[in-house]
KOLDREN-201720 format. One line per 2 residues: number of its first residue (from 1); their letters; for each residue x, y, z negated of C-alpha. Coordinates in nm, 3 decimals, always signed. Layout:
# residues N
NUM = a = X Y Z  ...
# end
This chain:
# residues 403
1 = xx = -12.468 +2.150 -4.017  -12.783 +2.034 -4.190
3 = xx = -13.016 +2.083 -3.884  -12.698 +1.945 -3.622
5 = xx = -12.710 +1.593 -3.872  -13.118 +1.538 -3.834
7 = xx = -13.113 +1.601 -3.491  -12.851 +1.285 -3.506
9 = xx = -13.120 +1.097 -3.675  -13.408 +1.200 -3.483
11 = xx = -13.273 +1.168 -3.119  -13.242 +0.762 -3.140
13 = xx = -13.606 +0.739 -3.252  -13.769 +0.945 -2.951
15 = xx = -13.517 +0.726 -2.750  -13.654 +0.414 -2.868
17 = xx = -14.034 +0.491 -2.851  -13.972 +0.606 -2.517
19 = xx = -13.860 +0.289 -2.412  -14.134 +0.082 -2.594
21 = xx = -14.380 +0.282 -2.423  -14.190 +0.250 -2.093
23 = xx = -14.204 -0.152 -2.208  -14.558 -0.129 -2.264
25 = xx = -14.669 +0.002 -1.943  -14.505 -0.285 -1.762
27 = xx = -14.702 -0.577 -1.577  -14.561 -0.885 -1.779
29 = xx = -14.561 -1.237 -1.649  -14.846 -1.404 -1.792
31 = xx = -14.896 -1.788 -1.841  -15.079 -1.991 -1.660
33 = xx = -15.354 -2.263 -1.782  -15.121 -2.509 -1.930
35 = xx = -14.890 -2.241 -2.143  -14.549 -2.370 -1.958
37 = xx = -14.306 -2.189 -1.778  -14.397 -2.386 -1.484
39 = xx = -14.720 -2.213 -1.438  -14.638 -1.862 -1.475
41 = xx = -14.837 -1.588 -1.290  -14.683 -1.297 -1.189
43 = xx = -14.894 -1.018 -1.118  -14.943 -1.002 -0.716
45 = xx = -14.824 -0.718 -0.479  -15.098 -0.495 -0.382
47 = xx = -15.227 -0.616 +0.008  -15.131 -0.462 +0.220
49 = xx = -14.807 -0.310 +0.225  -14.800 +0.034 +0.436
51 = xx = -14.664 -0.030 +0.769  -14.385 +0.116 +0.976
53 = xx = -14.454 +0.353 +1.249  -14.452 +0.167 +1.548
55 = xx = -14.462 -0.189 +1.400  -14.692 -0.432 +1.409
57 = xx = -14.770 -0.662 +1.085  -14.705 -1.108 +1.167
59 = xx = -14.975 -1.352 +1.039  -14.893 -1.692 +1.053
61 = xx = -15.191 -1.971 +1.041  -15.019 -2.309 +0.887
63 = xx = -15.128 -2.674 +0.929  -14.903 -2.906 +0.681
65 = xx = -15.072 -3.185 +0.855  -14.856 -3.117 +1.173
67 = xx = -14.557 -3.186 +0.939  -14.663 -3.573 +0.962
69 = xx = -14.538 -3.555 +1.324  -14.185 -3.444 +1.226
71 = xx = -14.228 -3.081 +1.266  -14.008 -2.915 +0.981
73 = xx = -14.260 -2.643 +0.953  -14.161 -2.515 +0.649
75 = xx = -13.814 -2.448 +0.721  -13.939 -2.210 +0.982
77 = xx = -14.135 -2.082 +0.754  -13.851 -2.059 +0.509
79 = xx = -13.631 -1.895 +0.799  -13.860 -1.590 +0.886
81 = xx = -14.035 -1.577 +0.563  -13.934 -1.172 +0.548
83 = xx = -14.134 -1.095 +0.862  -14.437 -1.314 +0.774
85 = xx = -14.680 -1.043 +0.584  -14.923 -1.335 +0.506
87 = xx = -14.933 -1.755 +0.591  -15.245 -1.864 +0.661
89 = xx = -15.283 -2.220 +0.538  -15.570 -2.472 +0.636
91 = xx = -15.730 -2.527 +0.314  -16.103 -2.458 +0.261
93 = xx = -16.414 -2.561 +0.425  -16.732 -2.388 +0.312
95 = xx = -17.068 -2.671 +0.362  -17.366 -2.604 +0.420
97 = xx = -17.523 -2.539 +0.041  -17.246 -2.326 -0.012
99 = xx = -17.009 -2.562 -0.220  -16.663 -2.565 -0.101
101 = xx = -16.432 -2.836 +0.009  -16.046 -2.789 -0.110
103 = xx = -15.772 -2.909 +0.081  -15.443 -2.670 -0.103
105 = xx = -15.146 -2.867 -0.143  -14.929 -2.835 -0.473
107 = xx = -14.620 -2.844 -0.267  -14.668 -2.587 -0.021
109 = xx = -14.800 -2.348 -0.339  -14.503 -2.431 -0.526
111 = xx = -14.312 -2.322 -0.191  -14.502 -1.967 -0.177
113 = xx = -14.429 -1.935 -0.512  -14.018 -1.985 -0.508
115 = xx = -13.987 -1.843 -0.130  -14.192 -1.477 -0.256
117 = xx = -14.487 -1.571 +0.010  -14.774 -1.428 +0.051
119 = xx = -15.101 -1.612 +0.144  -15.410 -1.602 +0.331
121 = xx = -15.558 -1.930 +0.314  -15.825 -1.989 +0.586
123 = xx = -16.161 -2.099 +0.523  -16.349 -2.263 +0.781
125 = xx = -16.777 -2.378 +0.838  -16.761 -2.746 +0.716
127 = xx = -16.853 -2.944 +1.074  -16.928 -2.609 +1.222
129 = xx = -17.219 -2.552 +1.028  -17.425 -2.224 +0.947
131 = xx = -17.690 -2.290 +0.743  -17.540 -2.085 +0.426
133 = xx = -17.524 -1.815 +0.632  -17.921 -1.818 +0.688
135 = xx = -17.989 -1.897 +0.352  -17.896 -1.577 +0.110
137 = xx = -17.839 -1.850 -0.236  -17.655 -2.048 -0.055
139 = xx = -17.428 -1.744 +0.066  -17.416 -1.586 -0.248
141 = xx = -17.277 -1.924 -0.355  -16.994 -1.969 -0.078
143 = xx = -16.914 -1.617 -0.166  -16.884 -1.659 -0.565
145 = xx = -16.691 -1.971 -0.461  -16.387 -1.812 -0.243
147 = xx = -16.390 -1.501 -0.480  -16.296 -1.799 -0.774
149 = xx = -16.058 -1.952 -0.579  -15.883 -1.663 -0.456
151 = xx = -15.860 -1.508 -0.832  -15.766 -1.776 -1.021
153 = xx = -15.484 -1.845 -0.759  -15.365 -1.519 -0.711
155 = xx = -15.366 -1.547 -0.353  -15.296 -1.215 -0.139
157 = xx = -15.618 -1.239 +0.064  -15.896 -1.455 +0.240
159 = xx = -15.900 -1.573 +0.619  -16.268 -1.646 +0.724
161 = xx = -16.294 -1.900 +1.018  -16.642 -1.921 +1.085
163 = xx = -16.650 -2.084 +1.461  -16.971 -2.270 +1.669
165 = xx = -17.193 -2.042 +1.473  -17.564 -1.959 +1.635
167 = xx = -17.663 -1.634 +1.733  -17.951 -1.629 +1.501
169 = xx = -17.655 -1.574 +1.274  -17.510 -1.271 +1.333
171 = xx = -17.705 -1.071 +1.055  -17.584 -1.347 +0.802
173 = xx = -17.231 -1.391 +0.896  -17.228 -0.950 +0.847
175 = xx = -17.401 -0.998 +0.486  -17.169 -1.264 +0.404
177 = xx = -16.868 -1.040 +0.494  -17.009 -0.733 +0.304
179 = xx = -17.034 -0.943 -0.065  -16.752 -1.070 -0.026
181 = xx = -16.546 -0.712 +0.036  -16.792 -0.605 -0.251
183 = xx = -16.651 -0.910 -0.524  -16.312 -0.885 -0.378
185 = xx = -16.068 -0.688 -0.571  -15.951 -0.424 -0.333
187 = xx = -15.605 -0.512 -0.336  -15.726 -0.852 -0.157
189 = xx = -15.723 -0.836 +0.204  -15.977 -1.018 +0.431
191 = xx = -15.921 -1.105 +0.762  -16.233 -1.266 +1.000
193 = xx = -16.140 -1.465 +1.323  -16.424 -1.351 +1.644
195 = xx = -16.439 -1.513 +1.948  -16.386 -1.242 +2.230
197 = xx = -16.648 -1.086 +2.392  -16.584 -1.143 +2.705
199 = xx = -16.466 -1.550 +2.688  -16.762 -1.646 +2.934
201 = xx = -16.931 -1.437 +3.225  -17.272 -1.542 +3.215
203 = xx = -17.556 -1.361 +3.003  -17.689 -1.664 +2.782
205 = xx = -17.673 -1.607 +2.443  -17.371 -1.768 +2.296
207 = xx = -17.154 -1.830 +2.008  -16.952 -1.531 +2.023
209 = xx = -17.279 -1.333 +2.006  -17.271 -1.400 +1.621
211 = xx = -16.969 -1.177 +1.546  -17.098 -0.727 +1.486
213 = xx = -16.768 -0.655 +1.544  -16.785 -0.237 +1.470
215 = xx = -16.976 -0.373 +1.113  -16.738 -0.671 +1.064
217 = xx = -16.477 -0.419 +1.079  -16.599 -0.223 +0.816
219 = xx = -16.514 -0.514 +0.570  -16.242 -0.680 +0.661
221 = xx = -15.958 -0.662 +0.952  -16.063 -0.885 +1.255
223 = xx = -15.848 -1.182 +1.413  -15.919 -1.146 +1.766
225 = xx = -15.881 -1.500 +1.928  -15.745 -1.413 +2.265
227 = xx = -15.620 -1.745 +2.355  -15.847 -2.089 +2.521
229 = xx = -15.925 -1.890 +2.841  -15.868 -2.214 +2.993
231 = xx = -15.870 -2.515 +2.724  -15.958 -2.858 +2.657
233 = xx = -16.274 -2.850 +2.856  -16.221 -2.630 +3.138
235 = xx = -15.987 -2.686 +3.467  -15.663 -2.580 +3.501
237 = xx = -15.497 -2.239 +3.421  -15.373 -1.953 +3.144
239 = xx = -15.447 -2.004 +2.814  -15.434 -1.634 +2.782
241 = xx = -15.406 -1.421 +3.095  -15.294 -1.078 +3.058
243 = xx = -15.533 -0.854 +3.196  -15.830 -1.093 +3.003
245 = xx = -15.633 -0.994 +2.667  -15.665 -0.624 +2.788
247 = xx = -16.023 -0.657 +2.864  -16.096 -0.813 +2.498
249 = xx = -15.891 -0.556 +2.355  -16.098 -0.304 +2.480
251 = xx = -16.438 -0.471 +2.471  -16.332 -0.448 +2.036
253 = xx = -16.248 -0.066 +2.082  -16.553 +0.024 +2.300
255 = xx = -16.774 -0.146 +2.042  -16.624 +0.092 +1.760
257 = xx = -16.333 -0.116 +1.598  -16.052 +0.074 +1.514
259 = xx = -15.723 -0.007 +1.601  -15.579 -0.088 +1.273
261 = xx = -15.871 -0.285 +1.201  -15.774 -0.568 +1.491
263 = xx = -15.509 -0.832 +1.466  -15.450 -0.973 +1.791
265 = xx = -15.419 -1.337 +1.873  -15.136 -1.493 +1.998
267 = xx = -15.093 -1.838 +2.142  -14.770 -2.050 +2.134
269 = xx = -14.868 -2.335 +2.295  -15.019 -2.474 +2.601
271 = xx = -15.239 -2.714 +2.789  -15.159 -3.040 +2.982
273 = xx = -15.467 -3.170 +3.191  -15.390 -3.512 +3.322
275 = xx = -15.551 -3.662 +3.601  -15.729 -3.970 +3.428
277 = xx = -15.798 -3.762 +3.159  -16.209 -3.601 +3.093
279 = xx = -15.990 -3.313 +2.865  -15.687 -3.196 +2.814
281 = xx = -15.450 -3.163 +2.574  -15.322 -2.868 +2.363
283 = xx = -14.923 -2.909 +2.367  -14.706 -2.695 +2.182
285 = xx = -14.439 -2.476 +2.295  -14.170 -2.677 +2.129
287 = xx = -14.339 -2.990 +2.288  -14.334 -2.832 +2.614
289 = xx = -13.924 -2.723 +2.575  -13.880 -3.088 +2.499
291 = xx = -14.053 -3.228 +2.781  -13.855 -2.962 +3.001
293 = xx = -13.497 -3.059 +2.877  -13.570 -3.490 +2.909
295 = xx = -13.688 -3.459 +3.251  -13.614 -3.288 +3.612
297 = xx = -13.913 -3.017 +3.618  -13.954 -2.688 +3.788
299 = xx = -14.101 -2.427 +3.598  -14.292 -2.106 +3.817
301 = xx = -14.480 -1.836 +3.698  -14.794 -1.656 +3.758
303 = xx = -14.828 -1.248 +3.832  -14.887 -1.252 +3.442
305 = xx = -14.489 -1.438 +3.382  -14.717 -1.769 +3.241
307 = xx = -14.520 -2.085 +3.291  -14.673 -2.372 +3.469
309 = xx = -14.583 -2.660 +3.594  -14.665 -2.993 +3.726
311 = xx = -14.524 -3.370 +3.720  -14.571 -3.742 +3.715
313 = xx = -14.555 -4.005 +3.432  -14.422 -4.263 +3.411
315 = xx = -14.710 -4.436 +3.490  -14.809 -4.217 +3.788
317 = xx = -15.027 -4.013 +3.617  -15.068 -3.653 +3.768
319 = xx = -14.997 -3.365 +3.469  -15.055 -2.979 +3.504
321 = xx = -14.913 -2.780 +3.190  -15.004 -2.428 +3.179
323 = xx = -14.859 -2.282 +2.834  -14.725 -2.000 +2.676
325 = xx = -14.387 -1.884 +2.554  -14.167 -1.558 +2.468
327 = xx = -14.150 -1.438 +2.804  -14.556 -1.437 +2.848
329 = xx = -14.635 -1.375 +2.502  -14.437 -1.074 +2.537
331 = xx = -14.630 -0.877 +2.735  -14.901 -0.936 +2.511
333 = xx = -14.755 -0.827 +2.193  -14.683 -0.479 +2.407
335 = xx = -15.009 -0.434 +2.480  -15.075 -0.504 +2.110
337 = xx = -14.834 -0.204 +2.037  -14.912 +0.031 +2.258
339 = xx = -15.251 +0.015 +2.182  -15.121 +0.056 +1.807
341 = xx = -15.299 -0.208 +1.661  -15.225 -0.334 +1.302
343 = xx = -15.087 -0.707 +1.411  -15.015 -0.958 +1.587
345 = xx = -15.175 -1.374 +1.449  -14.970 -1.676 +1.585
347 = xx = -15.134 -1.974 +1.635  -15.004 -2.144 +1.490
349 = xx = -14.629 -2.161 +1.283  -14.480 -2.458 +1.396
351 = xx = -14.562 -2.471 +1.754  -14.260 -2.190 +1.842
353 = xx = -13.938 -2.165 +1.792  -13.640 -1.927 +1.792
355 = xx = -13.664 -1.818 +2.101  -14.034 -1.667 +2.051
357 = xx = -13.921 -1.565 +1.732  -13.656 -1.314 +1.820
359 = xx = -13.892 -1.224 +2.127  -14.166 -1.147 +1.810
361 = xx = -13.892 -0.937 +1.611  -13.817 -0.710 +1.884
363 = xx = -14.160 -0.678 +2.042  -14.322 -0.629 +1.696
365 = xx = -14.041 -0.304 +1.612  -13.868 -0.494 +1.337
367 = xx = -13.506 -0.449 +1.567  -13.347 -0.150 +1.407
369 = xx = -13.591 -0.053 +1.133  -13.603 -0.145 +0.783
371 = xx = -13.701 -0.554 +0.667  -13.651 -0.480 +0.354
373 = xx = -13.843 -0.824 +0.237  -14.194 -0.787 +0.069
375 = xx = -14.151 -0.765 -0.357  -14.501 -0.952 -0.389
377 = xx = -14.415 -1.244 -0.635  -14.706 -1.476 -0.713
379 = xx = -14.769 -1.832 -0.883  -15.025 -2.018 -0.830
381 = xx = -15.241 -2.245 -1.079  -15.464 -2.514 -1.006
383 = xx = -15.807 -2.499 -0.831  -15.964 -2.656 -1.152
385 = xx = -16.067 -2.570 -1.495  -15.842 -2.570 -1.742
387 = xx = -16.076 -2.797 -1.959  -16.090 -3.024 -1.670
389 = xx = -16.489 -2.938 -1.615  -16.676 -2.978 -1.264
391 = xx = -16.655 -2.687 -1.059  -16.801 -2.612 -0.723
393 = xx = -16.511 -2.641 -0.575  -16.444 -3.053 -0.424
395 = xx = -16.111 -3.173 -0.362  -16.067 -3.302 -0.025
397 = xx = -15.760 -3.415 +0.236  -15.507 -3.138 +0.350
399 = xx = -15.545 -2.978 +0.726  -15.776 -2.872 +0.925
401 = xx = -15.929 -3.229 +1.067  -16.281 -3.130 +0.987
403 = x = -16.517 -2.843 +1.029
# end
């Protein structure tokens, strides 16, 4: 009876030292620079999550400045938030010394935080320039930079937009990449847009000539940009034509890039080249549906399913729209899925709408498998100092106006 009545006492006290240690163990929120509930940090999902066999991953690239035209961006967002494994907002702009320009907006972090979103924010070359590339301080600076930024905001990864860069380059652009998978925590996935391969026919050296795509790949998952076929400067036609897509596709494979290393590029918008016009203009898919519905016009399609059409203004101007939607994107997203590559990007949230997005859920495999919604909770905290002090980081305007 002696033994039965400490066993009574003893069993409580394992009990509760189990659980403290249980207690102990566990990630707790932390706060953030100002000590209120209102900046708490919760410890980040590891990036990425494993996929599905048979589904592709959806990255979304986000301009808030588009809001300002009376796109409710955000409630799309809101709406297919649980299929979204990263937003990719327009927010950084690396110069030329390496010093970074920051465009984040308080609201739309605020939004991540309450909606359980996980983001990518893209960082572009300020006005398209290159010189920190060629200059090793002045990439070791850009790179200490983003690795801040994305720390001390807890963000779930890095999108690197590097565009108009010179050949010459190339070797600087792979360095770049390579310190910053090095500084990176590994749970931070990095994501680098290329320009395809095969955009232009001729042999001069050209932009797209700065991207190693097999050594890229070894650092970070690429964003292959198979859209602008035909664009803003060039004559009428597909923004992105099927078997082009294919041939991009396999240009990344036969120079050594993995599958699950390539995000492919989708477009949800179009182009509409008017007749007294030097360029056209991109036009979004929502745009286009809106144009459709207020006036008499006959949509066709090419071999491909692209929509195009033509009309006249009301001034008598002459308009060709080529553009894409569900139906064409479609047969893109396949390809993207039989070839068993990790994703699919949309440029850019905001220019679809339902339609393309239940096209997107059942060409992607989310019909009839689990969406059991990403657990990766995150608050962000200011891109400053708490003390206020001068950082290397310069607040600028939101979007994407400038490179």
């Amino acid at each position: 009876m002696r033994t039965r009545a400490w066993a009574w006492l003893v069993v409580p006290v394992v009990v509760g030292l189990a659980v403290w240690w249980v207690a102990a163990q566990s990630p707790t929120a932390k706060p953030g620079p100002g000590g209120g509930k209102d900046n708490v940090q919760l410890p980040a999902k590891p990036a990425p999550r494993a996929r599905v066999p048979g589904q592709l991953f959806i990255l979304g690239f986000y301009d808030e400045t588009e809001e300002e035209r009376g796109e409710d961006i955000l409630a799309t967002v809101r709406k297919y938030k649980d299929h979204l494994e990263y937003l990719a907002p327009f927010w950084y702009s690396v110069r030329a010394d390496g010093s970074v320009i920051d465009r984040s907006d308080t609201d739309l972090l605020d939004f991540a935080a309450r909606e359980n979103i996980k983001l990518m924010p893209l960082f572009n070359n300020h006005r398209g320039t290159d010189a920190f590339l060629r200059d090793e301080r002045a990439r070791r600076r850009a790179v200490a930079n983003i690795v801040d930024i994305v720390e001390r905001n807890r963000y779930g990864g890095v999108q690197i937009d590097f565009q108009l860069l010179e050949p010459a380059s190339r070797e600087g652009l792979t360095d770049f990449l390579r310190r910053l998978r090095e500084d990176l925590p590994r749970d931070k996935a990095i994501t680098v847009s290329v320009i395809p391969h095969r955009h232009q026919e001729d042999k001069a050296k050209h932009s797209r000539d700065a991207y190693d795509y097999k050594t890229l790949a070894s650092y970070a998952r690429i964003v292959l940009m198979a859209y602008d076929r035909h664009g803003e400067l060039s004559g009428p036609g597909p923004v992105s034509p099927l078997d082009w897509v294919g041939e991009t596709m396999a240009a990344a494979r036969e120079d050594g890039v993995p599958p699950d290393k390539i995000w492919l590029g989708i477009p949800a918008y179009g182009y509409d080249w008017a007749s007294n016009r030097d360029r056209a203009e991109p036009i979004s898919l929502r745009e286009v549906k809106s144009l459709l519905r207020n006036h008499a016009i006959k949509v066709e399609r090419n071999e491909d399913g692209i929509p195009y059409f033509t009309y006249t203004d009301r001034q008598g101007v002459r308009h060709t729209v080529w553009y894409e939607d569900e139906v064409s994107v479609a047969r893109k997203v396949r390809l993207a899925r039989r070839n068993d590559l990790y994703g699919v990007a949309i440029w850019r949230v905001g220019y679809e709408d339902d339609d393309y997005w239940r096209m997107l859920m059942r060409e992607t495999g989310r019909v009839g498998v689990d969406l059991t919604p990403d657990t990766n909770t995150q608050r962000e905290s200011p891109n400053r100092d708490p003390e206020g002090g001068q950082r290397d980081v310069e607040r600028g305007q939101t979007g994407n106006n400038e490179r």
